[in-house]
C-alpha positions as CSV (number, residue, x, y, z in Angstrom):
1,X,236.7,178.3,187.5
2,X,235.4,178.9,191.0
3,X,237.2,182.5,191.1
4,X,235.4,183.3,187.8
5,X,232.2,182.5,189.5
6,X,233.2,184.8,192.5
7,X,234.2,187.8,190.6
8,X,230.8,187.3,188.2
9,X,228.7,187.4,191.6
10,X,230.6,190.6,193.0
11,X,230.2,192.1,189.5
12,X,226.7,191.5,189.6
13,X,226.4,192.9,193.3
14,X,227.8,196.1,191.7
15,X,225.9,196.7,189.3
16,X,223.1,195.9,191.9
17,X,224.0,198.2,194.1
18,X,224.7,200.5,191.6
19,X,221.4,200.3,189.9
20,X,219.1,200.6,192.8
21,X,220.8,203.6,194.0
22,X,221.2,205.5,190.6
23,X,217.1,204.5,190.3
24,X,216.4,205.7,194.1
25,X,213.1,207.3,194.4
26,X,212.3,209.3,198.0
27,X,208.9,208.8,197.0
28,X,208.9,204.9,196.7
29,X,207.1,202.8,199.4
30,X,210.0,201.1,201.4
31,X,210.4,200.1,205.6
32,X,211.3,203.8,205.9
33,X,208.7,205.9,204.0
34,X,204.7,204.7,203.5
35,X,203.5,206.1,199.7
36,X,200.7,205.9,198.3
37,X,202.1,205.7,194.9
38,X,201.2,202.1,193.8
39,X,204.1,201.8,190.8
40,X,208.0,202.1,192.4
41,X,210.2,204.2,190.7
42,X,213.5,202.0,191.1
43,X,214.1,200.3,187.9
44,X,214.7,196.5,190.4
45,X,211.5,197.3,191.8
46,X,210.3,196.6,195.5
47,X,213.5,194.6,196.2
48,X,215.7,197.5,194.7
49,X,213.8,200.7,196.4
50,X,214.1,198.8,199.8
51,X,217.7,198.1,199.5
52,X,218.8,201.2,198.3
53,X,217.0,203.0,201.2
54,X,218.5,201.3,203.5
55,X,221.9,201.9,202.5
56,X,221.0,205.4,201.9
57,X,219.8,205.6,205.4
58,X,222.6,203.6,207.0
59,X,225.4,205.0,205.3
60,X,224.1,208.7,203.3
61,X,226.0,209.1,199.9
62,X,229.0,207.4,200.9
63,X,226.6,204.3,199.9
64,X,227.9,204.9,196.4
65,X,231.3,203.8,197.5
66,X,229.9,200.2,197.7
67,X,229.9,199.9,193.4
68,X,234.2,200.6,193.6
69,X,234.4,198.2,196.7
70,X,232.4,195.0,194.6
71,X,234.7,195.9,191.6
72,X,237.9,195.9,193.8
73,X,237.0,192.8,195.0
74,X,236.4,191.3,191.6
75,X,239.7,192.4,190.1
76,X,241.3,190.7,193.3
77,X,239.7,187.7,192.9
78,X,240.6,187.6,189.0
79,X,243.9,188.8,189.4
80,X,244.8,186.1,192.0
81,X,245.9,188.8,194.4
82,X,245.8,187.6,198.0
83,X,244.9,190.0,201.4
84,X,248.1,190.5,201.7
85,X,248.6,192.0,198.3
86,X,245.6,193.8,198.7
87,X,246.2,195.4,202.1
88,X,249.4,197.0,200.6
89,X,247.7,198.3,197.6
90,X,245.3,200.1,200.0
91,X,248.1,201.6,202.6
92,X,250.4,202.7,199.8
């Protein structure tokens, strides 16, 4: 049951990470930008504007690419496949 747990989590990280971004608002107050506006845009709120700046800051629009990665991982961990199965599937 513990891998169904797992893949849950990194399913639930995606579509964190998914929703904060697809709800990023330049105008929301996060550690990188001071607004005035008191209500944030990002549908996860504070929590969800801050995150998704930073990875828009750290890593620009290749930040999407972190949704596919938690879904990866979650099919791995469901479909029992090990690193060693999973480097192969990524060099092939």
């Amino acid at each position: 049951y513990i891998r169904w747990y797992v893949a849950i989590a990194l399913g639930a990280c995606a579509v964190f990470v998914g929703m904060s971004l697809i709800t990023f608002n330049l105008y929301d107050s996060t550690s990188f930008h001071f607004s005035t506006v008191v209500h944030q845009q990002n549908a996860l709120g504070s929590i969800g504007a801050q995150f998704a700046a930073f990875l828009l800051y750290m890593f620009g629009t290749a930040a999407f690419l972190w949704v596919p990665f938690f879904l990866f991982a979650a099919y791995l961990v469901i479909a029992k496949k090990g690193m060693h199965e999973s480097e192969r599937l990524v060099s092939a």
